[in-house]
Backbone atoms as SQL, in Angstrom:
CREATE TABLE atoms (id INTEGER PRIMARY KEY, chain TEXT, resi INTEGER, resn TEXT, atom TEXT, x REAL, y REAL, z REAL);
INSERT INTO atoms VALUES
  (1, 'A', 1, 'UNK', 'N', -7.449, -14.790, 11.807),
  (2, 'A', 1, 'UNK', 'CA', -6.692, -13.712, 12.408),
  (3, 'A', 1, 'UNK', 'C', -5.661, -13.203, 11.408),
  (4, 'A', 2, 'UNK', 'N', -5.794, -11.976, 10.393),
  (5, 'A', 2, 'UNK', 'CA', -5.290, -11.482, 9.598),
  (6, 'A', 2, 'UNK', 'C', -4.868, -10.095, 10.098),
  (7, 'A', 3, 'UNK', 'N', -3.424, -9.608, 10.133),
  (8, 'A', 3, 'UNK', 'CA', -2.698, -8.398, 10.384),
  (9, 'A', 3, 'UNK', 'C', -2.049, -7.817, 9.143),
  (10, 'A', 4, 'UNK', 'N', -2.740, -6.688, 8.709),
  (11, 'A', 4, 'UNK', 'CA', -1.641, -6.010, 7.379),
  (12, 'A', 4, 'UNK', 'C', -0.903, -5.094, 8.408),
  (13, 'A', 5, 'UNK', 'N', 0.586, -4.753, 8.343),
  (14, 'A', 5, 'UNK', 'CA', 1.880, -4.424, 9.122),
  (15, 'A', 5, 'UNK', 'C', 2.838, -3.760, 7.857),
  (16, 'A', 6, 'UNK', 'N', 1.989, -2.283, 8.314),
  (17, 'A', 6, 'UNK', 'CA', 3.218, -1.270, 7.554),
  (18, 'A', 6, 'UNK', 'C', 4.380, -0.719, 7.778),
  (19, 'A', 7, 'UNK', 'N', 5.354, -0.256, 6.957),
  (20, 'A', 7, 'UNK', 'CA', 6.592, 0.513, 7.488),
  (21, 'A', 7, 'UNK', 'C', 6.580, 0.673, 6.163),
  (22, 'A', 8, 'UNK', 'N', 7.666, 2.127, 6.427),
  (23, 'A', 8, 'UNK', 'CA', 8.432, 1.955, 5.656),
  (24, 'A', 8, 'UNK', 'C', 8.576, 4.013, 5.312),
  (25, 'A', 9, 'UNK', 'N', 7.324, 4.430, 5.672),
  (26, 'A', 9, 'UNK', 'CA', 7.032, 5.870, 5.784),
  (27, 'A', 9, 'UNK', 'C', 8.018, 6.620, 6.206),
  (28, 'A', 10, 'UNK', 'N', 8.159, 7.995, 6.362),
  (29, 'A', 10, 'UNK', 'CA', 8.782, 9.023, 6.862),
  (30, 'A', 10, 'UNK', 'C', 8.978, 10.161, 6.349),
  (31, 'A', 11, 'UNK', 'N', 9.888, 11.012, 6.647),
  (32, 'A', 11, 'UNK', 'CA', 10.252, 12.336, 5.939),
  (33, 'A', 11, 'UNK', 'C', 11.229, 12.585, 4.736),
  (34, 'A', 12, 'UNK', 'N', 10.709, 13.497, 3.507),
  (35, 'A', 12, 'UNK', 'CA', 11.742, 13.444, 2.544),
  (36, 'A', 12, 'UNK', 'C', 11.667, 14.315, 2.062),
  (37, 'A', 13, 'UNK', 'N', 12.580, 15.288, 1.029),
  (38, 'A', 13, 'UNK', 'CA', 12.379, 16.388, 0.655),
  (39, 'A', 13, 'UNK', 'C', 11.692, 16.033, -1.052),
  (40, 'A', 14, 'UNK', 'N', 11.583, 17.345, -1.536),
  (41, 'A', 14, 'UNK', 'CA', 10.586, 16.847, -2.761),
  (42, 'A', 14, 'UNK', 'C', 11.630, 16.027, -3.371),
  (43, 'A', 15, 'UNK', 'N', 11.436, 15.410, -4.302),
  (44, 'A', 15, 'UNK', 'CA', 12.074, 14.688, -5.528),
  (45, 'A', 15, 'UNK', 'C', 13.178, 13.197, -5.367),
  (46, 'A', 16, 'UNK', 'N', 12.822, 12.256, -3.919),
  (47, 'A', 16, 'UNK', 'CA', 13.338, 11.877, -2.785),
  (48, 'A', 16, 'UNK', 'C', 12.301, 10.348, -3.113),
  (49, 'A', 17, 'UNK', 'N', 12.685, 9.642, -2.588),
  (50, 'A', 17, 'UNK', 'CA', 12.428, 8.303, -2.782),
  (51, 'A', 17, 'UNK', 'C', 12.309, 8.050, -1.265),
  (52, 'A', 18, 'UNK', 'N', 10.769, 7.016, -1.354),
  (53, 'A', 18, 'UNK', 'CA', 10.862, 6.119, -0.100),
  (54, 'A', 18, 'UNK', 'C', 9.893, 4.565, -0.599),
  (55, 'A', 19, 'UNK', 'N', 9.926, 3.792, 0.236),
  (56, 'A', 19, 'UNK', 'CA', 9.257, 2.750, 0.274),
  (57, 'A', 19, 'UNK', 'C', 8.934, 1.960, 1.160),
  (58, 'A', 20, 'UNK', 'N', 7.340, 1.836, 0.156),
  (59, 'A', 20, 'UNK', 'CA', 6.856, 1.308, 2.281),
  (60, 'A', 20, 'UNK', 'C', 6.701, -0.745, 1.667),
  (61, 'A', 21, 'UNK', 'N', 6.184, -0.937, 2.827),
  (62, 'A', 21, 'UNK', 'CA', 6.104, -2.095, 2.733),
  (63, 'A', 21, 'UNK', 'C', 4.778, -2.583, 3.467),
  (64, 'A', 22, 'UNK', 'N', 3.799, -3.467, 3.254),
  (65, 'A', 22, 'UNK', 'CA', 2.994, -4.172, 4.189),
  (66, 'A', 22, 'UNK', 'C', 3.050, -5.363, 4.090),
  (67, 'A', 23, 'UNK', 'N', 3.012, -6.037, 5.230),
  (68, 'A', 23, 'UNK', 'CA', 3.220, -7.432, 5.440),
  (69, 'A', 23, 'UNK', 'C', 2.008, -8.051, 5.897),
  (70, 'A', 24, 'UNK', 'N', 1.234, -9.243, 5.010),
  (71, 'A', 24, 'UNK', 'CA', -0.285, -9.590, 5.428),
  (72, 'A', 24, 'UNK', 'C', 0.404, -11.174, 6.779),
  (73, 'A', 25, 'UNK', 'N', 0.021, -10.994, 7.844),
  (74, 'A', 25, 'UNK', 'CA', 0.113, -12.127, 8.498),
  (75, 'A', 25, 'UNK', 'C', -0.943, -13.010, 8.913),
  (76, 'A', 26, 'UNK', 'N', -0.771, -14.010, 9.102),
  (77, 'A', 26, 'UNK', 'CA', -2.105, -15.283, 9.811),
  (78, 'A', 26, 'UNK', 'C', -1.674, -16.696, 9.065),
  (79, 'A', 27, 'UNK', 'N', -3.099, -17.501, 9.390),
  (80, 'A', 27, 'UNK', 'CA', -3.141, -18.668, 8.727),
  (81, 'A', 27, 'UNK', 'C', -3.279, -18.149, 6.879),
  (82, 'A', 28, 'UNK', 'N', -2.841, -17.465, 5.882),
  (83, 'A', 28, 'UNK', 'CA', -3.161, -17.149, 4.816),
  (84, 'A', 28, 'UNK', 'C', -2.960, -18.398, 3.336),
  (85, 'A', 29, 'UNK', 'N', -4.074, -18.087, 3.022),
  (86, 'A', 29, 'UNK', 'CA', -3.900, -19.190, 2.058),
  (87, 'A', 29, 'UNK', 'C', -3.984, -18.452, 0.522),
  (88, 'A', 30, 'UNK', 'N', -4.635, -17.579, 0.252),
  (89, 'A', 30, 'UNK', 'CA', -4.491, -16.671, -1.006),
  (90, 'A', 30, 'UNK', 'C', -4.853, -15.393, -0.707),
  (91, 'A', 31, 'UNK', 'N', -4.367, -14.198, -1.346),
  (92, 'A', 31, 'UNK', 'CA', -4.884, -12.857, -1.295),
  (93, 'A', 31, 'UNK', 'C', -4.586, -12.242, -2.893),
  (94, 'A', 32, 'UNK', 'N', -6.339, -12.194, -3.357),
  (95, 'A', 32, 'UNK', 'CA', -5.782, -12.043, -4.684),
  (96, 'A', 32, 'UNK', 'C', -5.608, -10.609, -4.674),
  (97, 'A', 33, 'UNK', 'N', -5.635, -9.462, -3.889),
  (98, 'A', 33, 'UNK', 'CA', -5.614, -7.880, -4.528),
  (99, 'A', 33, 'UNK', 'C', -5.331, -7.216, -3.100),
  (100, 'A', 34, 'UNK', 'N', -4.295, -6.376, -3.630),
  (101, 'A', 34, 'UNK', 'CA', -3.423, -5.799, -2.823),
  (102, 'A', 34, 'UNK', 'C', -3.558, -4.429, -3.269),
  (103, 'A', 35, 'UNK', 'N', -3.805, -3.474, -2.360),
  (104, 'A', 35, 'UNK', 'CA', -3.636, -2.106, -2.934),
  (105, 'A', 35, 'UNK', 'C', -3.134, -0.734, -1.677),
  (106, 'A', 36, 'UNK', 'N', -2.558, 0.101, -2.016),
  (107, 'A', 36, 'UNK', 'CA', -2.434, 1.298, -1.284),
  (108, 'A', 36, 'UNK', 'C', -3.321, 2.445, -1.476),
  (109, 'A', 37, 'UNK', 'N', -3.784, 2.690, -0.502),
  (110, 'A', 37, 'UNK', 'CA', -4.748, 3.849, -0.357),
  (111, 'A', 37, 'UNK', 'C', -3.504, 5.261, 0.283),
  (112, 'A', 38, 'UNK', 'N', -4.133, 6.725, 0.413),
  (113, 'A', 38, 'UNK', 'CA', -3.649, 7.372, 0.968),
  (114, 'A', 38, 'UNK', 'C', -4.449, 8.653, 1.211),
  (115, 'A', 39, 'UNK', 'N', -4.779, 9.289, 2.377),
  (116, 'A', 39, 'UNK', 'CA', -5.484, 10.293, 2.921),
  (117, 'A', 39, 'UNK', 'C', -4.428, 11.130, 3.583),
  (118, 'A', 40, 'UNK', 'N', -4.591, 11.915, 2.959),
  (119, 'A', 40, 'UNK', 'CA', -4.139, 13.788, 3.743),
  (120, 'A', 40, 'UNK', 'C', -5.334, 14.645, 4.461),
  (121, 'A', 41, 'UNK', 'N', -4.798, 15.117, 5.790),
  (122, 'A', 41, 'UNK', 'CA', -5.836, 15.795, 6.290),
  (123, 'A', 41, 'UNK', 'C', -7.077, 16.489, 5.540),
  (124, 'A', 42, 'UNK', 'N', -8.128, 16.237, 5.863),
  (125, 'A', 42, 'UNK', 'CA', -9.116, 16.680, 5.377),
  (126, 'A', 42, 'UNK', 'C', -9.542, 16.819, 4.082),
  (127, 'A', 43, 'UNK', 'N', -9.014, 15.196, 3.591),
  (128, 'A', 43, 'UNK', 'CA', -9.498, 14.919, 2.486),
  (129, 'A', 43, 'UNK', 'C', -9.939, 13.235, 2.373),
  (130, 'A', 44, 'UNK', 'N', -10.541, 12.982, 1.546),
  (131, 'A', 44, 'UNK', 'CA', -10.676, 11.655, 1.514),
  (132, 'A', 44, 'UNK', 'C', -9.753, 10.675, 1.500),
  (133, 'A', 45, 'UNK', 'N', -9.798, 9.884, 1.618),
  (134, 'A', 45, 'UNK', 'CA', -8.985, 8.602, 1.039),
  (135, 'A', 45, 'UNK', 'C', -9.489, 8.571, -0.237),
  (136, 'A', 46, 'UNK', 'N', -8.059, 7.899, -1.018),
  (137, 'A', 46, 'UNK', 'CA', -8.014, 7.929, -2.160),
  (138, 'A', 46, 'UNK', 'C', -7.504, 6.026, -2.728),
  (139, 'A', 47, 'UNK', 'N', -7.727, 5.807, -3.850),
  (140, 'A', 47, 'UNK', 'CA', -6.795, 4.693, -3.998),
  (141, 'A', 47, 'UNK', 'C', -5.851, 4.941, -5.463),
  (142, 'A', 48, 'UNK', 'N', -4.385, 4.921, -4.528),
  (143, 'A', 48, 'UNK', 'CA', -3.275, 5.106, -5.069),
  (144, 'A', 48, 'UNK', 'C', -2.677, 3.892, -6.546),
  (145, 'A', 49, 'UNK', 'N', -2.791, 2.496, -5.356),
  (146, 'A', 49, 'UNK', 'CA', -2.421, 1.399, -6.896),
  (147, 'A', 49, 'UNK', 'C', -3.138, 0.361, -6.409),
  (148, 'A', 50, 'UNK', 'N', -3.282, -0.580, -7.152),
  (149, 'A', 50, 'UNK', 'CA', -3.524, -1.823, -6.625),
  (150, 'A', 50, 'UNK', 'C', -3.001, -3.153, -7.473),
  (151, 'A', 51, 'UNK', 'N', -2.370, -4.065, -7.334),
  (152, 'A', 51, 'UNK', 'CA', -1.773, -5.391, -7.913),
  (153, 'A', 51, 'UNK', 'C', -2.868, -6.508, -7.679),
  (154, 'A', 52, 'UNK', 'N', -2.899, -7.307, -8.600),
  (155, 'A', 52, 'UNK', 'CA', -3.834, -8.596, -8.188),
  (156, 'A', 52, 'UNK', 'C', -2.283, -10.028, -8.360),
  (157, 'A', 53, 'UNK', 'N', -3.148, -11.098, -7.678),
  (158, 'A', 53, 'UNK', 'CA', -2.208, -12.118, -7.869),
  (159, 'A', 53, 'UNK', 'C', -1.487, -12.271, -9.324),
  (160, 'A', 54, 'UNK', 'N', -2.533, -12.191, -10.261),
  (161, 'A', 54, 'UNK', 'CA', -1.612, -12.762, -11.649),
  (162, 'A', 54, 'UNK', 'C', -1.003, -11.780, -12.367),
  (163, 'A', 55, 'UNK', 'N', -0.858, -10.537, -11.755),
  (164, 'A', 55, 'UNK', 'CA', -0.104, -9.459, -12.181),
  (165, 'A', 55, 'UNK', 'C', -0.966, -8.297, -12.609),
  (166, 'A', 56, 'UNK', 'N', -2.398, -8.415, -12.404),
  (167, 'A', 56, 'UNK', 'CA', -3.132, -6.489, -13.153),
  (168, 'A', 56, 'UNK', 'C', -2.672, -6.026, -11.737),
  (169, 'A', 57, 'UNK', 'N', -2.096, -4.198, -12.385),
  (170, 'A', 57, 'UNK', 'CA', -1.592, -3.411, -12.165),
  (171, 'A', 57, 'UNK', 'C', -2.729, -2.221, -12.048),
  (172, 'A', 58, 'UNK', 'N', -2.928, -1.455, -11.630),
  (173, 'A', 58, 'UNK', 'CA', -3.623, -0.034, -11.909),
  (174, 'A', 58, 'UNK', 'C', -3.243, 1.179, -10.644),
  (175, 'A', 59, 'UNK', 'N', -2.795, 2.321, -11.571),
  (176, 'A', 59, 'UNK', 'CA', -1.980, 3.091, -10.681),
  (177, 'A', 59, 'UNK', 'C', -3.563, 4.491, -11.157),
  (178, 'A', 60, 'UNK', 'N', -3.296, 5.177, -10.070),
  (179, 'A', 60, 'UNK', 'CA', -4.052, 6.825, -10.171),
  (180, 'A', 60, 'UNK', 'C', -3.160, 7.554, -10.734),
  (181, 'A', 61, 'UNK', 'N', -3.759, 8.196, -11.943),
  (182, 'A', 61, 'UNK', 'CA', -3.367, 9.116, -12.852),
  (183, 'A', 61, 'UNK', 'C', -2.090, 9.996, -12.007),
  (184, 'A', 62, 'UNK', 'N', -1.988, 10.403, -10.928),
  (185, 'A', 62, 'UNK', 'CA', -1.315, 11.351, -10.444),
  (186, 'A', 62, 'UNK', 'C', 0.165, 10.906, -10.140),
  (187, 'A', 63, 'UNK', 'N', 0.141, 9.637, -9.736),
  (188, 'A', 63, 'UNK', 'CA', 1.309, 8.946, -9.760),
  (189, 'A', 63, 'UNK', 'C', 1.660, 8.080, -10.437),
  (190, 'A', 64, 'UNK', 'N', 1.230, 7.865, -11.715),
  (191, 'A', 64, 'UNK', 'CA', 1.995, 6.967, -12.628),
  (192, 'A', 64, 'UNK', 'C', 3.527, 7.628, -13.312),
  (193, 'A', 65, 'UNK', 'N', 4.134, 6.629, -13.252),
  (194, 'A', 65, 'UNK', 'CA', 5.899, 7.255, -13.764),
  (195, 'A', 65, 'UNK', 'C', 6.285, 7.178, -12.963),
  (196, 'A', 66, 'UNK', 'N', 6.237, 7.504, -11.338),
  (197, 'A', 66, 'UNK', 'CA', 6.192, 7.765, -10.363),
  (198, 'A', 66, 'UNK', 'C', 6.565, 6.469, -9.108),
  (199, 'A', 67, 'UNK', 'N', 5.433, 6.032, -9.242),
  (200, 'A', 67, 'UNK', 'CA', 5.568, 5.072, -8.058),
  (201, 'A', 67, 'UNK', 'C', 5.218, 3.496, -8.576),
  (202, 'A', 68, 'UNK', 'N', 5.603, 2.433, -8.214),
  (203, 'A', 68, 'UNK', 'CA', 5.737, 1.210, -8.665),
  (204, 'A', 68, 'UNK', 'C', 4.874, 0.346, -7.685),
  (205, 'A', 69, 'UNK', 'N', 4.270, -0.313, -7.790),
  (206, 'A', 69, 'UNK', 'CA', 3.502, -1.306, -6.869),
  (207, 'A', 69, 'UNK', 'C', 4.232, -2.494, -7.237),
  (208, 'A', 70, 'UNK', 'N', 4.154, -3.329, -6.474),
  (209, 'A', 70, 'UNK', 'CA', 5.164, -4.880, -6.624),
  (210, 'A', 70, 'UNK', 'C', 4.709, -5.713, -4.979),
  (211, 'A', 71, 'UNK', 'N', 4.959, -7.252, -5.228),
  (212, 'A', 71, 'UNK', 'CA', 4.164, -7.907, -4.270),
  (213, 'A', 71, 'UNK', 'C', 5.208, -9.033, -4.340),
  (214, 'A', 72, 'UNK', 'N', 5.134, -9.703, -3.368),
  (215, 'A', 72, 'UNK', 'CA', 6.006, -11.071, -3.194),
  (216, 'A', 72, 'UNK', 'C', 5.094, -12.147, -2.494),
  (217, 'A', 73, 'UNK', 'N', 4.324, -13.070, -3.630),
  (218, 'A', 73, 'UNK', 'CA', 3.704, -13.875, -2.577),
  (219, 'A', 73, 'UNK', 'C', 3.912, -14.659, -1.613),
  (220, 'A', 74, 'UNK', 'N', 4.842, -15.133, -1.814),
  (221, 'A', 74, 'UNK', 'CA', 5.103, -16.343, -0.883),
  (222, 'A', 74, 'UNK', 'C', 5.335, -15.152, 0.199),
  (223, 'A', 75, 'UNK', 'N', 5.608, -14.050, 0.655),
  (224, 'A', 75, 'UNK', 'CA', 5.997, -13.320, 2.146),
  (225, 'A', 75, 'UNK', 'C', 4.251, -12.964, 2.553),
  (226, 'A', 76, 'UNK', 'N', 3.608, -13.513, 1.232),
  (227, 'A', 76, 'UNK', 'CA', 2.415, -12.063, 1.411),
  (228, 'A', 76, 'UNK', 'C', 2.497, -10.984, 1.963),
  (229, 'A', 77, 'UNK', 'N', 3.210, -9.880, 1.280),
  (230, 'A', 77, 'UNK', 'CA', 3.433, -8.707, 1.281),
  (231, 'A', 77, 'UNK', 'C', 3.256, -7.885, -0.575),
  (232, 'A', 78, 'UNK', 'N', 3.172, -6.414, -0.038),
  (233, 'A', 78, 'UNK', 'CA', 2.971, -5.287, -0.879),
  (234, 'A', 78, 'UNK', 'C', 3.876, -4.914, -1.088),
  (235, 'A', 79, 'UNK', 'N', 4.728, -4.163, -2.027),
  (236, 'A', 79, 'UNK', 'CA', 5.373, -2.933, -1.709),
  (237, 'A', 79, 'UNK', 'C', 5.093, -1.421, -2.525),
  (238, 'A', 80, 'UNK', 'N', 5.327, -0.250, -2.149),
  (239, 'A', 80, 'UNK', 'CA', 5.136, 0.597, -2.769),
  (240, 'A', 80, 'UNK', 'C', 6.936, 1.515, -2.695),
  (241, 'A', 81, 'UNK', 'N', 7.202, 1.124, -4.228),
  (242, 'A', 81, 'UNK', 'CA', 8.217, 2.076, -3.896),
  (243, 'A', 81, 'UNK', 'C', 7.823, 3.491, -4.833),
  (244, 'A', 82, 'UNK', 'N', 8.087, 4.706, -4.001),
  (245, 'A', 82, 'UNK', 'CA', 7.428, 6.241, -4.381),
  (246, 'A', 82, 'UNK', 'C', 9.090, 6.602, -4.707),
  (247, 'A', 83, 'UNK', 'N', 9.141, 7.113, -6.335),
  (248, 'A', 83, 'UNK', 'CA', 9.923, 7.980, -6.936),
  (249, 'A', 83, 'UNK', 'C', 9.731, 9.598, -7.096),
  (250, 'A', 84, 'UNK', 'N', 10.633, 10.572, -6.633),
  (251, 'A', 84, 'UNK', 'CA', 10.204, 11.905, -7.367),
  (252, 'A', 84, 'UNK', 'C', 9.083, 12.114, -6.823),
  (253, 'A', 85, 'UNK', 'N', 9.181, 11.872, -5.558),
  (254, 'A', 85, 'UNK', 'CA', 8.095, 12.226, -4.246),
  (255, 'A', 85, 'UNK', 'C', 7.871, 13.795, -4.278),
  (256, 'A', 86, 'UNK', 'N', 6.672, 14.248, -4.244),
  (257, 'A', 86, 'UNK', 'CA', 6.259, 15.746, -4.173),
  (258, 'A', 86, 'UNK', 'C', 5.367, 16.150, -2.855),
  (259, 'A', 87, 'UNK', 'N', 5.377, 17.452, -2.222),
  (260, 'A', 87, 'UNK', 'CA', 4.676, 17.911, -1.441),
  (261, 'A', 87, 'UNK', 'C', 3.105, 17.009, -1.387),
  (262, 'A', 88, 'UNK', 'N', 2.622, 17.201, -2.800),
  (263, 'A', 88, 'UNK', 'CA', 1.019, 16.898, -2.580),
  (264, 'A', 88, 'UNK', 'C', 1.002, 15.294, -2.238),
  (265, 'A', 89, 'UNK', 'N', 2.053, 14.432, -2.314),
  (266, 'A', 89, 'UNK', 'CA', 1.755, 13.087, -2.139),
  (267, 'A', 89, 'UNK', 'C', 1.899, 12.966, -0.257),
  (268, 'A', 90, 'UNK', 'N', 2.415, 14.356, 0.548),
  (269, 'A', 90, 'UNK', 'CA', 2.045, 13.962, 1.736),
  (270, 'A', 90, 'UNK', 'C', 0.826, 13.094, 1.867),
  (271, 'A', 91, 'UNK', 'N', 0.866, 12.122, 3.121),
  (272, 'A', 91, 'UNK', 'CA', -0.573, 11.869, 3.439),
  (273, 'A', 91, 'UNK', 'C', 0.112, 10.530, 4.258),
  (274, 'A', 92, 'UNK', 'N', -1.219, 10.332, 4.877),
  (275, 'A', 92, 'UNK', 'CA', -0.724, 8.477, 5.708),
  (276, 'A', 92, 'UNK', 'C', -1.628, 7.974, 4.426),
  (277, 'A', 93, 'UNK', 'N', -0.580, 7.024, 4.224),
  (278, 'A', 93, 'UNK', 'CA', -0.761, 5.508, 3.189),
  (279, 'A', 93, 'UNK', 'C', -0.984, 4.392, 4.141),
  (280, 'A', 94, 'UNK', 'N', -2.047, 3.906, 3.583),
  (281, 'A', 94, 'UNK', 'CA', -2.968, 2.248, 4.107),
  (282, 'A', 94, 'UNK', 'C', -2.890, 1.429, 3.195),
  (283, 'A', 95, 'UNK', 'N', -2.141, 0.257, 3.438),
  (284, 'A', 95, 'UNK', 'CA', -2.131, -0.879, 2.314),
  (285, 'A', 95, 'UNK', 'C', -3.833, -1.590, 2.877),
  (286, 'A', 96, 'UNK', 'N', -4.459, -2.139, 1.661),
  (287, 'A', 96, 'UNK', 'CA', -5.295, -2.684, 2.142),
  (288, 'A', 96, 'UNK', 'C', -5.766, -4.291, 0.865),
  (289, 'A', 97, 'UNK', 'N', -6.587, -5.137, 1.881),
  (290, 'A', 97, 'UNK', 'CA', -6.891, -5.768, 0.822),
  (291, 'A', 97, 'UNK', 'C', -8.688, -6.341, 1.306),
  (292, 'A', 98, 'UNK', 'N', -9.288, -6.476, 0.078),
  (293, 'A', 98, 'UNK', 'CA', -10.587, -6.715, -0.166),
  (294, 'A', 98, 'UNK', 'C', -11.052, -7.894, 0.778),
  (295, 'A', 99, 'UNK', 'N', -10.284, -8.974, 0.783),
  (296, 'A', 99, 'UNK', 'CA', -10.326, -10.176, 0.824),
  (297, 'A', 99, 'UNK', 'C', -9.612, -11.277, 0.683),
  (298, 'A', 100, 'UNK', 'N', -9.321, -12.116, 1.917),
  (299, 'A', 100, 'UNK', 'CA', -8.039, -13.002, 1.985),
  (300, 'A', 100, 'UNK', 'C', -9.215, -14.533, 2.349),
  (301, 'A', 101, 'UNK', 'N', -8.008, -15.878, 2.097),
  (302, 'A', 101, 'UNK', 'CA', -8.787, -16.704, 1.997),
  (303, 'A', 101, 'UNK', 'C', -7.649, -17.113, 2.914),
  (304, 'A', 102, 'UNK', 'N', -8.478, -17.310, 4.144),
  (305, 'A', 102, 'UNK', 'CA', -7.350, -18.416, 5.226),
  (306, 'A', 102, 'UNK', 'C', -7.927, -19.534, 6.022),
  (307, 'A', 103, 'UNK', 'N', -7.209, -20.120, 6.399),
  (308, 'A', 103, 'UNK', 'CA', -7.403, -21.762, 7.445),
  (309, 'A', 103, 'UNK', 'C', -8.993, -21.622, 7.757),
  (310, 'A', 104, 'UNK', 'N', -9.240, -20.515, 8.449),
  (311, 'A', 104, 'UNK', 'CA', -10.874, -20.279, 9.012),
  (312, 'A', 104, 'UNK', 'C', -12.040, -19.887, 7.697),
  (313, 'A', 105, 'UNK', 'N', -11.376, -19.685, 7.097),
  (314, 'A', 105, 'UNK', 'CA', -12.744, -19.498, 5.676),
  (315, 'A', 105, 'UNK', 'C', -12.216, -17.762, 5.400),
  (316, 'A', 106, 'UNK', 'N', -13.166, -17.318, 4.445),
  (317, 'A', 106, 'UNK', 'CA', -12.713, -16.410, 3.587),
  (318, 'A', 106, 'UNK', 'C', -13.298, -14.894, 4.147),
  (319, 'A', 107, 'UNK', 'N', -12.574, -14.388, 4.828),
  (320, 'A', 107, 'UNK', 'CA', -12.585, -12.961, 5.134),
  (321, 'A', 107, 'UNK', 'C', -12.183, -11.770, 4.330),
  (322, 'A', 108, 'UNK', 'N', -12.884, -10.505, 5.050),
  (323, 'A', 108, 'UNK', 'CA', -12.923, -9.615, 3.978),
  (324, 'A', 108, 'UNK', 'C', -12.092, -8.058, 4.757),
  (325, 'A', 109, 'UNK', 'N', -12.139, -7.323, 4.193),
  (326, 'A', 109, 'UNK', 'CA', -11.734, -5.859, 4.239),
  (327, 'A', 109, 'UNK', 'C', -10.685, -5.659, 4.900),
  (328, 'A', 110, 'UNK', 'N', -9.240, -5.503, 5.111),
  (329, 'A', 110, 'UNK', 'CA', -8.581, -5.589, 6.148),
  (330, 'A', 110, 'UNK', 'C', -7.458, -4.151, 5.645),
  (331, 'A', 111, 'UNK', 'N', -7.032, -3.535, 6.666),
  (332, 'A', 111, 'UNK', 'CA', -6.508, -2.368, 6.494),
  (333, 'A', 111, 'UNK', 'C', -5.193, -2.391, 7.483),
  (334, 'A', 112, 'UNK', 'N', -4.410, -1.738, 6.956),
  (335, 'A', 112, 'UNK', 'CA', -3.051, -1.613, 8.004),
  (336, 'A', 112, 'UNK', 'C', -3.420, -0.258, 8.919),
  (337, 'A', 113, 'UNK', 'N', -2.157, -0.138, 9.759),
  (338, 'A', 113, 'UNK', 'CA', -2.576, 0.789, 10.916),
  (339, 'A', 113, 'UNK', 'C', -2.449, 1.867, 10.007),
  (340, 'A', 114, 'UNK', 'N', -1.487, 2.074, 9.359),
  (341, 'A', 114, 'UNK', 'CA', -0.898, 3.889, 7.885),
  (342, 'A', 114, 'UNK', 'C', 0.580, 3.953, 8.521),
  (343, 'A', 115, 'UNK', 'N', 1.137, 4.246, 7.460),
  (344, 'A', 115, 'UNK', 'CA', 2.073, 4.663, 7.546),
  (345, 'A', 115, 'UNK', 'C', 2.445, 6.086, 6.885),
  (346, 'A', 116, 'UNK', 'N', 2.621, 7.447, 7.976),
  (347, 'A', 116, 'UNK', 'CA', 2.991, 8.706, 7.526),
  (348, 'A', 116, 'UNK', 'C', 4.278, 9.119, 6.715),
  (349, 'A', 117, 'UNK', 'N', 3.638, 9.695, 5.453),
  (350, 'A', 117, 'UNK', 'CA', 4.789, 10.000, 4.397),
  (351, 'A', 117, 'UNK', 'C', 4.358, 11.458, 3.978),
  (352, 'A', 118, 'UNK', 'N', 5.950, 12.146, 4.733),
  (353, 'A', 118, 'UNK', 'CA', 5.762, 13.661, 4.646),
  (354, 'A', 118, 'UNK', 'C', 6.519, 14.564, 3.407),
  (355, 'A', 119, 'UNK', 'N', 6.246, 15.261, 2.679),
  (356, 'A', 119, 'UNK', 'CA', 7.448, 15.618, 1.568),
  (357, 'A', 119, 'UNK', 'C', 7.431, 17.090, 1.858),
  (358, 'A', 120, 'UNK', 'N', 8.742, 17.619, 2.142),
  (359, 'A', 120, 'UNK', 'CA', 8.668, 18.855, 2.710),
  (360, 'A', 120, 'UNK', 'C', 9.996, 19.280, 2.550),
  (361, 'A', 121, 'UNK', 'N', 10.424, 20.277, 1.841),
  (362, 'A', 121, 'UNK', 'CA', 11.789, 21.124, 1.922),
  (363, 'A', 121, 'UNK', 'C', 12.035, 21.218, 3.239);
């Protein structure tokens, strides 16, 4: 029984800072890759960054400089903090991860509910 639990979303004007957070809960015993996705109406989902346990990093061209991915294992949690936030990065953001290894054996795909991040004068 694995819950990813976002916050952290909301409204900001362009050039405005926010940060979300997801929190992986259950019996968890490792989660090696952590990443944020993000979809704006009527477009795909995209993947924004992703962190692994021993530290690889990989951000999408559009937001590097920009936004920071960072993780705290022992909480098993994500964070995404977004710098110099722009209109086009509206969208609901989904932390997600591939695959967690807990008490019951090793499960896969797990997605948070999204958290909406609007950038708007």
């Amino acid at each position: 029984q694995v819950q990813l639990v976002e916050s952290g979303g909301g409204l900001v004007q362009p050039g405005g800072s926010l940060r979300l957070s997801c929190a992986a809960s259950g019996s968890i015993f490792s989660i090696n890759v952590m990443g944020w996705y993000r979809q704006a109406p009527g477009k795909q989902r995209e993947l924004v960054a992703l962190i692994t346990s021993d530290g690889g990093i990989y951000y999408d061209d559009s937001v590097k400089g920009r936004f920071t991915i960072s993780r705290d294992n022992a909480k098993n949690t994500v964070y995404l903090q977004m710098n110099s936030l722009q209109p086009e990065d509206t969208a609901v953001y989904y932390c997600h991860t591939p695959r967690v290894v807990t008490g019951g054996g090793t499960k896969s795909d797990f997605w948070g509910q999204g958290t909406q991040v609007t950038v708007s004068s």
